[in-house]
LUMTOR-566687 format. One record per residue (C-alpha): x, y, z. Coordinates in steps of 0.5 Angstrom, whole numbers, padded with zeros to 4 digits, always signed. Each point is the difference from the previous one (the first is absolute). Layout:
XYZ;...
//
This chain:
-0070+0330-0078;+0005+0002-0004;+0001+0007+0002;-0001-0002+0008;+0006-0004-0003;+0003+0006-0001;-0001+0003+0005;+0002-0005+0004;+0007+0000-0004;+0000+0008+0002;+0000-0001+0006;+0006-0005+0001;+0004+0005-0004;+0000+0005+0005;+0000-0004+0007;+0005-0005-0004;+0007+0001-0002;+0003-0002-0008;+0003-0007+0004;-0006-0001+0003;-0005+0001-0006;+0004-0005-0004;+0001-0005+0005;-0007+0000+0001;-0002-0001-0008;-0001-0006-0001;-0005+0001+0006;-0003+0005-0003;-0002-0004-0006;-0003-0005+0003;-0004+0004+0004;-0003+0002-0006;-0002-0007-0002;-0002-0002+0007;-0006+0005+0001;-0004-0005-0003;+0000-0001+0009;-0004+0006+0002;-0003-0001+0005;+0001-0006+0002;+0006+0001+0006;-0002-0001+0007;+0006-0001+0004;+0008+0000+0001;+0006-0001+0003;+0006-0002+0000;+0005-0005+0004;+0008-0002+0001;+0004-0006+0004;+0007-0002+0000;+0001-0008-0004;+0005-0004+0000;+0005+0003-0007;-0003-0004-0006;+0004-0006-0003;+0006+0004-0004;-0003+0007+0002;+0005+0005+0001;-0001+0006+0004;+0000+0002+0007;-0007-0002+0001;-0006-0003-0002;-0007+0002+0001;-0007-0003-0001;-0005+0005+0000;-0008-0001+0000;-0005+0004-0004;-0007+0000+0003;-0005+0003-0005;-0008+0000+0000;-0004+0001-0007;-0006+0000-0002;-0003-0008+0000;-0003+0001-0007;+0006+0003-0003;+0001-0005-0005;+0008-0001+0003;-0002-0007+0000;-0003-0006-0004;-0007+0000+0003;-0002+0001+0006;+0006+0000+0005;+0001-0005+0006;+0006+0000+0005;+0006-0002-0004;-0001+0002-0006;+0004+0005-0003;+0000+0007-0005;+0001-0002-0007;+0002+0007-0001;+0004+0006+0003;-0003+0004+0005;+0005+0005+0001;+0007+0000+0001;+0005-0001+0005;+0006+0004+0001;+0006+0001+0004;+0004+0006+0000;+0006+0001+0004;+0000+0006+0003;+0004+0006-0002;+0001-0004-0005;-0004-0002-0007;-0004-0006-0001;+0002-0006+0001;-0005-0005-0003;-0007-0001-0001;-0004-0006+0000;-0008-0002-0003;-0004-0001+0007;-0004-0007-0002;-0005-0001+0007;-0002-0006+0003;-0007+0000+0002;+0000-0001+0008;-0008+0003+0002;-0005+0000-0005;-0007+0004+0002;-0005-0001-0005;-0005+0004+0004;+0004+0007+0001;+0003-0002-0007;+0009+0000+0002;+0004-0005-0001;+0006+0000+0005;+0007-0003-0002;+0008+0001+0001;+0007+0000-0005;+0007-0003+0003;+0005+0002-0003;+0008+0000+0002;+0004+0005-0002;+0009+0000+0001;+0003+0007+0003;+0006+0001-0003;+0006+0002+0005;+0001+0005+0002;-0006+0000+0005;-0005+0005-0001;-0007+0003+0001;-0005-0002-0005;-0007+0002-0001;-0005-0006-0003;-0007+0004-0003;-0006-0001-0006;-0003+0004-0003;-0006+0000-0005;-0008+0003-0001;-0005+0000+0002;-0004+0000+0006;-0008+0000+0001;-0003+0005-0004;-0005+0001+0005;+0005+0001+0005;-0002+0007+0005;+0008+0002+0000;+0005-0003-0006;-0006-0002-0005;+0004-0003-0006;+0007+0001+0003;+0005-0002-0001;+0003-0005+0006;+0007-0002+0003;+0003-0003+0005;+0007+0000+0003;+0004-0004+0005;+0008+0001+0002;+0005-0005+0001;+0005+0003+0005;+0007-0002-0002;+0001-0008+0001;+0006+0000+0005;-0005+0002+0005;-0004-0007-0001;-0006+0004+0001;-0006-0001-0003;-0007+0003-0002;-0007+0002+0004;-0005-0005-0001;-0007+0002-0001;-0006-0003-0003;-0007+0003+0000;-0007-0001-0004;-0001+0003-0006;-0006+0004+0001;-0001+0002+0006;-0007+0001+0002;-0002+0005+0006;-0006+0003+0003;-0003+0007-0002;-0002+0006+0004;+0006-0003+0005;+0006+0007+0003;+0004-0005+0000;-0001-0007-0003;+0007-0003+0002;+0004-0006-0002;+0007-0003+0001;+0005-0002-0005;+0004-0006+0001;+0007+0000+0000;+0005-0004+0002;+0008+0000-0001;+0004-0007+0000;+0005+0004+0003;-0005+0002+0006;+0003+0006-0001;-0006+0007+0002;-0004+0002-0005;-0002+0007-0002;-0006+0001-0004;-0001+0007-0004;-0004+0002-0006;+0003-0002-0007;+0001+0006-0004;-0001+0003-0007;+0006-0002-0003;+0000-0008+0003;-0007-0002-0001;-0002+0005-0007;+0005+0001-0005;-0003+0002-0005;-0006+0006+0000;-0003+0004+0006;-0003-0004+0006;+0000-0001+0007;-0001-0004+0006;-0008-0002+0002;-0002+0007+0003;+0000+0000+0008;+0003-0006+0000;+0006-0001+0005;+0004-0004+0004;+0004-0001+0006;+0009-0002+0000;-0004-0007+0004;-0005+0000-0006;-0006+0001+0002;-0004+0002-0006;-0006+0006+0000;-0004+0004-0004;-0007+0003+0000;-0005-0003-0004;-0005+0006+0001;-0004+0003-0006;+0002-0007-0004;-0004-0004-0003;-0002-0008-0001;+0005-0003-0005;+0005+0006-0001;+0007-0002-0001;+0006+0004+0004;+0008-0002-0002;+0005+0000+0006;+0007-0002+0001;+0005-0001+0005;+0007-0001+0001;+0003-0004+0006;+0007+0001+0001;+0005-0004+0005;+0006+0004+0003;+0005-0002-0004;-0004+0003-0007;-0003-0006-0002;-0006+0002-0004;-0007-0004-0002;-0006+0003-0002;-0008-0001+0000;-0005+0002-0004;-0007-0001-0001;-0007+0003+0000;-0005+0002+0005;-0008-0002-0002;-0005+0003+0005;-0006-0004+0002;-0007+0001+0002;-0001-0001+0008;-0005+0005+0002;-0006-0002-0004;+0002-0007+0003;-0001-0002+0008;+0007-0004+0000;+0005-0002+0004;+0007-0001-0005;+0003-0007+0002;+0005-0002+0005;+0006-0005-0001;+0000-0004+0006;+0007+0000+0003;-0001-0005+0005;+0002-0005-0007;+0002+0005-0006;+0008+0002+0002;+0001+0006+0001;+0004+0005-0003;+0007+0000+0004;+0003-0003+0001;+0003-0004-0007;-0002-0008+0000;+0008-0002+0001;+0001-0007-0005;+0006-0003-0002;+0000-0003-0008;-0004-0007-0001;-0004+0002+0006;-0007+0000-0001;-0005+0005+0003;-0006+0000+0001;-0006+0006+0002;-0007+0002+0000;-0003+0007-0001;-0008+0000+0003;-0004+0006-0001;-0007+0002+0002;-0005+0005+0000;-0005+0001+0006;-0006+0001-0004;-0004-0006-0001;-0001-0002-0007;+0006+0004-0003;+0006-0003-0004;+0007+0000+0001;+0005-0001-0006;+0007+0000+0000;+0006+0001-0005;+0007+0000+0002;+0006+0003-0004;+0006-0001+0000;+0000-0007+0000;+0007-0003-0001;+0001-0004-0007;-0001-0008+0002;-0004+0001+0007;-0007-0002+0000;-0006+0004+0001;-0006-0004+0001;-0007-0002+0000;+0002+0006-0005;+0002+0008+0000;-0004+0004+0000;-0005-0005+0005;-0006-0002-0002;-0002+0004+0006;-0004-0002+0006;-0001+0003+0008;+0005-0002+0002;+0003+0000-0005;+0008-0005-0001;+0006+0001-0005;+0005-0005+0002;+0008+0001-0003;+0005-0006-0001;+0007+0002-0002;+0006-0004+0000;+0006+0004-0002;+0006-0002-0004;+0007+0003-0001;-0003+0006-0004;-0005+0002+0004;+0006+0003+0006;-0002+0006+0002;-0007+0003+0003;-0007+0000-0004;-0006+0004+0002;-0007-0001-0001;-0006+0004+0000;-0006-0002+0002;-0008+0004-0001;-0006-0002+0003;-0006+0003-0003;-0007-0002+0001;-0006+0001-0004;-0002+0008+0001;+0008+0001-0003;+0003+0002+0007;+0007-0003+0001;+0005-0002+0005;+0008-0001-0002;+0005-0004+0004;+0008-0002-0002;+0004-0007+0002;+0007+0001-0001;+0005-0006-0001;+0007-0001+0001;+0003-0006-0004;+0007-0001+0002;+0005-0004-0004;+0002-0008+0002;+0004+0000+0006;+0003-0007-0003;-0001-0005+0006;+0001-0006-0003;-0003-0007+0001;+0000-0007-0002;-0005-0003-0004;+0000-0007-0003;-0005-0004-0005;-0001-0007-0004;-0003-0001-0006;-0002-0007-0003;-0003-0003-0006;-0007-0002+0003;-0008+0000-0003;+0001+0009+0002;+0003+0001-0006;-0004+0002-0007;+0002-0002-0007;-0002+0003-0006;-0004+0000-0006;+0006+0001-0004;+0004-0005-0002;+0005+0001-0006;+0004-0005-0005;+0006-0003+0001;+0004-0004-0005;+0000-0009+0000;+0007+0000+0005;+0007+0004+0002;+0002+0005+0002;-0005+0007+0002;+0001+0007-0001;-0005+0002+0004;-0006+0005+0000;+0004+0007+0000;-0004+0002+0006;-0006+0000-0004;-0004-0002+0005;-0008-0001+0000;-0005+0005+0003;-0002+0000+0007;-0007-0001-0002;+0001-0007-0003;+0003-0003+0006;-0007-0003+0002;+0001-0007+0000;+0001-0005+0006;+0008-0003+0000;-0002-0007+0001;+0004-0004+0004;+0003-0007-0001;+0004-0004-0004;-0001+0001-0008;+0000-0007-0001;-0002-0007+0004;+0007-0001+0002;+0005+0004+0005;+0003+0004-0006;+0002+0007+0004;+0004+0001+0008;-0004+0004+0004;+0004+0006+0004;+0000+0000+0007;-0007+0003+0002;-0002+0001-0007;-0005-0003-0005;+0000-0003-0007;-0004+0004-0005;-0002-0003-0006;+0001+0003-0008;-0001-0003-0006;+0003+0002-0006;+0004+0006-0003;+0001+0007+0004;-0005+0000+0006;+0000+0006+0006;-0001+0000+0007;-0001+0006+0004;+0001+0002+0008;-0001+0006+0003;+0003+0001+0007;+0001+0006+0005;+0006+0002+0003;+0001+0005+0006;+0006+0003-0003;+0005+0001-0006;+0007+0001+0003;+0006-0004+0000;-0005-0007-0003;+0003-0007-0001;-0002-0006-0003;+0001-0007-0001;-0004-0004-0005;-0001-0007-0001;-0005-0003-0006;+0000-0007-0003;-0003+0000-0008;-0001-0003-0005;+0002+0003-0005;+0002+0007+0000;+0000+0007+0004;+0000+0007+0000;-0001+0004+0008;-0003+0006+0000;-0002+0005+0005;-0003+0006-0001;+0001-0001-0008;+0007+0000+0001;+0004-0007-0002;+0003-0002+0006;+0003-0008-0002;-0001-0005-0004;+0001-0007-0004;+0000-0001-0007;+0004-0006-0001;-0005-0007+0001;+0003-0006+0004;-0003-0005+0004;+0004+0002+0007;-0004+0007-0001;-0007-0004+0003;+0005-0003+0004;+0002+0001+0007;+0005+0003+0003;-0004+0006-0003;+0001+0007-0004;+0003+0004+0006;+0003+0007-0001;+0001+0004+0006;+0001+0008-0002;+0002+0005+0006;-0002+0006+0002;+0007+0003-0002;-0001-0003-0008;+0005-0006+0001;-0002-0006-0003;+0001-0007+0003;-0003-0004-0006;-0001-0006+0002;+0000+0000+0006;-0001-0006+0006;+0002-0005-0005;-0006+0001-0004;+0000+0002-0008;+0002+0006-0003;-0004+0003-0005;+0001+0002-0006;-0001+0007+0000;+0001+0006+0005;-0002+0007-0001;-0001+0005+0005;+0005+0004+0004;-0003+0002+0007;-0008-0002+0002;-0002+0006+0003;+0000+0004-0007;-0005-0006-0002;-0004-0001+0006;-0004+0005+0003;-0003+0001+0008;-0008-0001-0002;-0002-0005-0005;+0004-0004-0005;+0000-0005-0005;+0002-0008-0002;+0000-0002-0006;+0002-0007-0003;+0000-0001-0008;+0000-0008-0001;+0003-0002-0006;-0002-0008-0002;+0002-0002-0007;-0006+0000-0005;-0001-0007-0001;-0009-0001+0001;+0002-0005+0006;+0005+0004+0004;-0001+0002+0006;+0004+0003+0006;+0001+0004+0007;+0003+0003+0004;+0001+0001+0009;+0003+0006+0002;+0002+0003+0007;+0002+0007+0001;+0004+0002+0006;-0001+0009+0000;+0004+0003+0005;-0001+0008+0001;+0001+0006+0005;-0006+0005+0001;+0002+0007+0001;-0006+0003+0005;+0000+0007+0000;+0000+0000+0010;+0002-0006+0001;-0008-0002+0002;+0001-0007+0001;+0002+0002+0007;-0006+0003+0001;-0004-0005-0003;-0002-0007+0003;+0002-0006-0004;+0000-0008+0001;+0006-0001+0003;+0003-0004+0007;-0002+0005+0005;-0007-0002-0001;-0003-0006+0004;-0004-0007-0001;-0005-0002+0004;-0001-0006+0003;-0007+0000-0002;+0000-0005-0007;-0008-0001-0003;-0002-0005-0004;-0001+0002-0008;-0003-0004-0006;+0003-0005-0005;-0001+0006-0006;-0003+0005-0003;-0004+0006+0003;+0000+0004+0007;-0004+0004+0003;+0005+0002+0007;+0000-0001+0006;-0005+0002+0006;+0005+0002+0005;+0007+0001+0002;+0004-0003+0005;+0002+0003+0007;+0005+0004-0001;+0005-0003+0005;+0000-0006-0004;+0005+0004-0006;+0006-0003+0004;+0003-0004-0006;+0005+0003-0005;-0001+0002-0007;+0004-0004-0006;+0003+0002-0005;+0000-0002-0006;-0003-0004-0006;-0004-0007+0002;+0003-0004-0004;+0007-0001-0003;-0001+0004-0006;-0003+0007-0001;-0008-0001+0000;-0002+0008+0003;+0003+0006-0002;+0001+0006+0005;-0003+0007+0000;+0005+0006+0000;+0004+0001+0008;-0003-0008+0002;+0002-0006+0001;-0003-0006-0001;-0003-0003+0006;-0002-0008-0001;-0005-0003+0003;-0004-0009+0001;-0006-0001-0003;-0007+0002+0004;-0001+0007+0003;+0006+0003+0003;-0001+0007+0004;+0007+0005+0000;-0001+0007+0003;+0005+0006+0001;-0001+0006+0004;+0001+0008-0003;+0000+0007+0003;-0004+0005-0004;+0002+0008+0001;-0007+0002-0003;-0007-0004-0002;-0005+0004-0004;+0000+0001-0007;+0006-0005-0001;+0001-0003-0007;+0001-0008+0001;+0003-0004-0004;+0001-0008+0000;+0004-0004-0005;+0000-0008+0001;+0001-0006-0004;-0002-0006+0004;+0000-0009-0001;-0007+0000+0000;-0005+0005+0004;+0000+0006+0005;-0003+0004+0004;+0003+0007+0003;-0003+0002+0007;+0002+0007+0002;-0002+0001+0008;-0004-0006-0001;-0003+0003-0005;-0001-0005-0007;+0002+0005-0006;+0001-0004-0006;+0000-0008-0002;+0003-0004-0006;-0004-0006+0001;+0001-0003-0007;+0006-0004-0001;+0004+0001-0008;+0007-0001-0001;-0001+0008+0000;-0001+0001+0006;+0008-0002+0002;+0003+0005-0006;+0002+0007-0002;-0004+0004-0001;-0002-0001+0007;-0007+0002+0003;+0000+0007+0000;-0006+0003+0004;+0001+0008+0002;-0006+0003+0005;+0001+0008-0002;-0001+0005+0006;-0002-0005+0004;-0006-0003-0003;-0005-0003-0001;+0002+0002-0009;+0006-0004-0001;+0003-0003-0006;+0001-0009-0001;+0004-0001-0005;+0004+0007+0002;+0007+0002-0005;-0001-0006-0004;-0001-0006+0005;-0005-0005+0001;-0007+0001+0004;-0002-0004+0006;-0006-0003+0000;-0003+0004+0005;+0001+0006+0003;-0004+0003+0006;-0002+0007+0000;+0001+0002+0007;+0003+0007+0001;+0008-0001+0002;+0000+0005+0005;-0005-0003+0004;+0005-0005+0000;+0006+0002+0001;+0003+0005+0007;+0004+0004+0002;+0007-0006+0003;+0000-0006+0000;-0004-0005-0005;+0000-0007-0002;+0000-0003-0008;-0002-0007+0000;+0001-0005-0007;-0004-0005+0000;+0002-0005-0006;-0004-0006-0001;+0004-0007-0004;-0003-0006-0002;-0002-0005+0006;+0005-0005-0004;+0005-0003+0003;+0005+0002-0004;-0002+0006-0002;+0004+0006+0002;-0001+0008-0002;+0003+0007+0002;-0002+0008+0000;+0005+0005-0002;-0004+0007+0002;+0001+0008+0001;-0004+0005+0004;+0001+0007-0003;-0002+0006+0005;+0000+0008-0003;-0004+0006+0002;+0002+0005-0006;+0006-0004-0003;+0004-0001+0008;-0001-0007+0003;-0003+0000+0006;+0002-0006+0004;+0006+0002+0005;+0006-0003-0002;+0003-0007+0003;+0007+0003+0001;+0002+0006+0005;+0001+0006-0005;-0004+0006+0003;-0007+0000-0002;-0001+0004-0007;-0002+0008+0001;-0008+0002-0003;-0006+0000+0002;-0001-0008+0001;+0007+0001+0006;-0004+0006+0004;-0004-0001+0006;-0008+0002+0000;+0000+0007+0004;-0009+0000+0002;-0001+0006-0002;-0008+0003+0000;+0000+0005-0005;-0008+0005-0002;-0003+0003-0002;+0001-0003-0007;-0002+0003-0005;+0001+0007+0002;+0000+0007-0002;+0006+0002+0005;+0002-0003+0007;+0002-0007+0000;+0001-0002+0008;+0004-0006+0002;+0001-0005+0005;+0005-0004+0002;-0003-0006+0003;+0006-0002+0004;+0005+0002+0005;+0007-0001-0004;+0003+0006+0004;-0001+0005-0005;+0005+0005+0000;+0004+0000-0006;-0007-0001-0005;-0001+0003-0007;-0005+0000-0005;-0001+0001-0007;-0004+0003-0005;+0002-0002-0007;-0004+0000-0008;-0002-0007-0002;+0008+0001-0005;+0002+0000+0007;+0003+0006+0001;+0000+0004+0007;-0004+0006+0001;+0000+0000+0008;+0005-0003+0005;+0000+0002+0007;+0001-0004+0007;-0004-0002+0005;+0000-0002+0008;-0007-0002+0001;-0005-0005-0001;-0006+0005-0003;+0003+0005-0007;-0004+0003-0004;+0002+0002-0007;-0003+0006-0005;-0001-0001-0007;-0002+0007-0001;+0002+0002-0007;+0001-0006-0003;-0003-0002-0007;-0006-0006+0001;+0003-0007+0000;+0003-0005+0003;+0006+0001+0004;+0005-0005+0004;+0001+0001+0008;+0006-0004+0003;+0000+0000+0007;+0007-0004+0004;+0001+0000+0007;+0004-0005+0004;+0002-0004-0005;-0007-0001-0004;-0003+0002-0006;-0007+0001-0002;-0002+0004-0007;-0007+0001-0001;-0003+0004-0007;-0004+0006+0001;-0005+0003-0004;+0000+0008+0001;-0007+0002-0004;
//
């Protein structure tokens, strides 16, 4: 190894100047200690997107740049066995940016977090962010690592050394990288002249992409090597080679760049395994395009939206098994039942993502299909995440002290009397609060006044914890008021932050008026506030750096004297303003309680309490000629509203409210129903029931809401979905059976006990998306959103499919077709043909074009249709 080294140090000598040798110095050593890696490398490539300049960065610009490496699973970078998540316990090669013409401008150890793992072809598949300041001026920049080795068994660069570039183009064009992803090992069929792929590509710019060969100097370094022999591929990345005179399980490396207009550059590198087709009858599996996305184009989703697709394959051969493995995977997004699949024919893999402020830009997985006899299919889905828009909306919620919160186990000592300093923010753990709050008065006498709304919850002595989660839907512009009787003592935190507090004891402390602090959102204090108590304490500036959109937590240390008999309490109301920054104003997209909906006249009898089982039919729709009610059913707050909605109150018994809305398309929707009701509901859809919440808890009427989310139209779904309360039941009807095309109708059925003076409410809200886009027609006139959910079907006949050269076309209406054009593009939605047409018959030749699955788009007098071709 030594005298490969030195070889190696030789070689450098004379391709690289004396500047360079030395920039690369330290590289070169650490190349020496990492050759404890041979063999173990499998795949590459590099990166980069524009972020936001970090805090105190100084600088033109600033880059987060991802590395994407594939390595032996057995490697030993891990402690054990790696799972997704798990990251390097040691450098895997370094990370270098270089200015160009320029010297070395910083380096950087590459720790991988492991996104795939296969344990069956033995790779693990992870990812490394980092974020680099370009100094003024602006400049041209090139990313690379460099280290050893490849497979020994490699038919071409066995041992090697391997690299792996990406350009960074100057900063002022805001212009970013190529995005591609790709299984590491790629597996092909012998004895095929040629076997063919495509490689995926994508750029967030929607910039044309160019792919090419990568060459010596990009992609090696170090040593002899070359590219896979007979290997090739075309400016629209369509891969070939020739898989003749190889035998089952050789290993070929191959590289390529994929460079956008502007010079931006990233690469690929992987291996090409060769399989055995021939001693088997088998047919290689297929993804089915009818449910799998294609390609092109990208999903196009804004931050905090949550997406939402499946991938099927299947293989024709009965008995066989189709496994699936996806890479590429972006970090946070949930890949299950898992990945790679337990496998199956058909086989599924569902993808669930909801991106943040950091995953801005464009991300692309790859996704192999491999059946039992080892023969493959390869596809891609892109998607394009773009930054909050900033459409804000109002939310509101109430929190009251009532048998919901949870005490500790932990109590801690005080002393016999006087003042209290505190517990310093050293709060108990989460786990501990497992105990009921009890509720009443902590002696047989009235001894502590009641908030409004609000229940009294006992103490005993010392220093007890009581502790409440709660949700909010957003974390801009957040003001509180908060009213607490106690005896004796307080301290406020939310989310482990000393909000207020009391620390001096008197009798008017459990007295009415209460404690009452109203802190707003612009930091100003009014203390106290409506006449109240003012507390002792205040410690906060603004409630945004404190409070967060999701879930949050309230936490009451309660100090009593030490005293064996002493007891104590407290009530505790607090009033939580907020703003929610949604990301495409979707509210007006979705359907929400509000007073557009209608009442039906139609009010049926309920029982005095406990369960419901629903009813069996709805009312005529003409008898909804009542107006909707906004607001809470009694005079102090009882129900919390869902994001975007208003309350709607209610009598007691079983009252009926309907709302009508228009939908662009109804086939793979993902729908998503929140609520929060006094007590029970059904939600029908078309007349068709699907979810009840026929228990009636306190739950029922607070945040967080139930929460049921059908994913591409059912039947899977998820109750209980971001963290909500599941319904009680849930059919598993398939919703695009349910849904049409226009007009729909939702009705509530919400179901109050018979008493007389027994009254309720529902807040609720209806979320329809297809690929991250609602799509329920706005209520407003703005013109309708461009996409494929805005265009009209054109009936189109399209055969044969599959096809080994000619596709006839027929278009089934007369739309005066004399300015028709049709397409042909690759599933990176890149055209290869266009040309017009004014007749209602076209054929089209796909001579000359590599097997796989193409795209053919065909608009005439207004309407569209798209059809997937496969050219065998």
């Amino acid at each position: 190894m030594k005298k490969r080294l030195h070889q190696v140090f030789s070689i450098l000598k004379s391709t690289l100047d004396i500047k360079r040798i030395t920039a690369l110095g330290v590289l070169f050593f650490l190349l020496l200690g990492s050759t404890v890696s041979a063999t173990h490398y499998r795949y590459g490539s590099i990166t980069y997107k524009y972020v936001p300049m970090p805090l105190g960065g100084v600088g033109a610009c600033a880059i987060e740049v991802t590395v994407s490496q594939a390595w032996r699973e057995s490697f030993g970078h891990f402690a054990g066995i790696p799972v997704v998540g798990s990251v390097t316990t040691s450098a895997t090669s370094i990370l270098e940016l270089m200015e160009i013409g320029g010297g070395v401008v910083t380096t950087e150890p590459i720790f991988l977090t492991a996104t795939t793992v296969n344990l069956v072809d033995d790779w693990y598949f992870g990812v490394f962010k980092k974020v680099f300041v370009l100094p003024l001026p602006a400049k041209e920049y090139l990313l690379s690592f460099t280290d050893c080795c490849r497979i020994s068994t490699l038919i071409n660069n066995a041992d090697g050394y391997f690299r792996s570039e990406c350009k960074v183009t100057a900063c002022g064009l805001g212009n970013k990288s190529p995005v591609s992803s790709l299984s590491p090992i790629v597996k092909l069929s012998k004895g095929l002249s040629p076997a063919a792929f495509i490689i995926p590509g994508s750029d967030p710019d929607g910039d044309p992409l160019t792919f090419r060969l990568a060459t010596y100097a990009e992609a090696i370094s170090f040593g002899p090597g070359a590219n896979a022999p007979t290997f090739a591929v075309s400016p629209a990345g369509h891969a070939t080679i020739s898989t003749v005179g190889y035998a089952t399980g050789d290993q070929l490396n191959a590289f390529v760049a994929i460079e956008d207009p502007h010079g931006a550059k990233t690469m690929v590198d992987f291996l090409i395994e060769i399989v055995d087709s021939a001693s088997v009858i088998s047919t290689p599996p297929m993804f089915d395009f009818s449910i799998t996305p294609a390609p092109a184009p990208c999903f196009d989703i804004t931050v905090g939206d949550s997406l939402w697709f499946k991938v099927v394959a299947k293989d024709a051969d009965t008995g066989d098994v189709v496994t699936i493995t996806a890479v590429g995977v972006p970090l946070g997004a949930v890949v299950s039942p898992s990945n790679p699949s337990a496998g199956g024919n058909p086989d599924t893999m569902m993808v669930c993502w909801v991106p943040g402020p950091g995953d801005v830009g464009l991300s692309v997985i790859s996704f192999t299909a491999e059946d039992a006899s080892a023969l493959t299919a390869l596809t891609s889905v892109c998607i394009l995440v773009k930054a909050d828009t900033g459409c804000v909306v109002d939310g509101s919620l109430t929190l009251y002290s009532d048998t919901s919160w949870r005490k500790s186990t932990v109590e801690t000592g005080t002393n016999l009397s006087g003042v209290w300093g505190g517990v310093g923010g050293v709060l108990p753990a989460d786990g501990t609060f497992s105990l009921p709050a009890l509720i009443g008065q902590p002696y047989s006498f009235p001894s502590i006044d009641s908030v409004p709304g609000a229940e009294v919850i006992k103490t005993g002595r010392d220093v007890t914890y009581f502790r409440k989660y709660f949700t909010i839907g957003g974390d801009d512009d957040v003001a509180a008021r908060i009213r607490m009787t106690v005896d004796d003592h307080v301290e406020v935190y939310v989310n482990g932050f000393l909000v207020l507090a009391q620390y001096t004891g008197q009798g008017a402390n459990f007295k009415n008026p209460p404690f009452d602090a109203d802190l707003q959102a612009d930091g100003t204090i009014v203390n106290p506030n409506g006449g109240g108590d003012a507390f002792s304490s205040v410690t906060f500036s603004e409630l945004d750096d404190i409070f967060v959109a999701g879930v949050n937590s309230l936490t009451l240390a309660v100090r009593n004297y030490a005293k064996p008999s002493d007891k104590g309490g407290f009530s505790f109301r607090m009033d939580l303003d907020y703003k929610i920054k949604s990301a495409n104003c979707d509210v007006l997209d979705s359907c929400v309680s509000d007073t557009s909906w209608d009442m039906s006249t139609v009010v049926t009898p309920s029982n005095f309490s406990g369960f419901w089982g629903g009813v069996a039919s709805l009312p005529a729709t003409a008898t909804y000629t009542l107006p909707a009610m906004a607001g809470q059913p009694y005079g102090f707050h009882t129900i919390d509203s869902v994001p975007g909605a208003v309350n709607i109150k209610t009598d007691n018994n079983i009252t009926y409210f309907r709302k009508e809305f228009t939908l662009l398309d109804n086939v793979g929707v993902d729908s998503r129903f929140r609520m929060t009701v006094d007590d029970g509901m059904e939600i029908y859809i078309n007349g068709k029931l699907i979810a009840r919440e026929e228990n009636v808890p306190v739950a029922n009427r607070k945040l967080p809401g139930h929460d049921l989310n059908f994913v591409l139209g059912g039947p899977v779904f998820v109750n209980g979905f971001a963290g909500g309360d599941p319904f009680d039941f849930v059919s598993t009807i398939d919703l695009d059976t349910v849904f049409v095309v226009g007009v729909n109708e939702v009705v509530l059925v919400v179901r109050n006990f018979a008493k007389a003076g027994d009254k309720g409410g529902f807040s609720f809200r209806m979320d329809l998306t297809k690929g991250g886009t609602s799509v329920v027609k706005k209520s407003d006139n703005r013109p309708e959103p461009e996409g494929v959910f805005a265009e009209v079907e054109l009936p189109v006949q399209l055969y044969p499919n599959p096809t080994s050269s000619f596709v006839n076309i027929i278009v089934k209406e007369d739309v005066g077709v004399v300015n028709g054009e049709v397409s042909i593009m690759d599933l990176n939605g890149r055209i290869l043909q266009q040309r017009s047409f004014d007749t209602q018959e076209i054929q089209l030749n796909l001579d000359g074009y590599t097997s796989g699955i193409y795209l053919v788009k065909i608009n005439a007098g207004g309407k569209t249709h798209t059809s997937k071709v496969l050219k065998q």
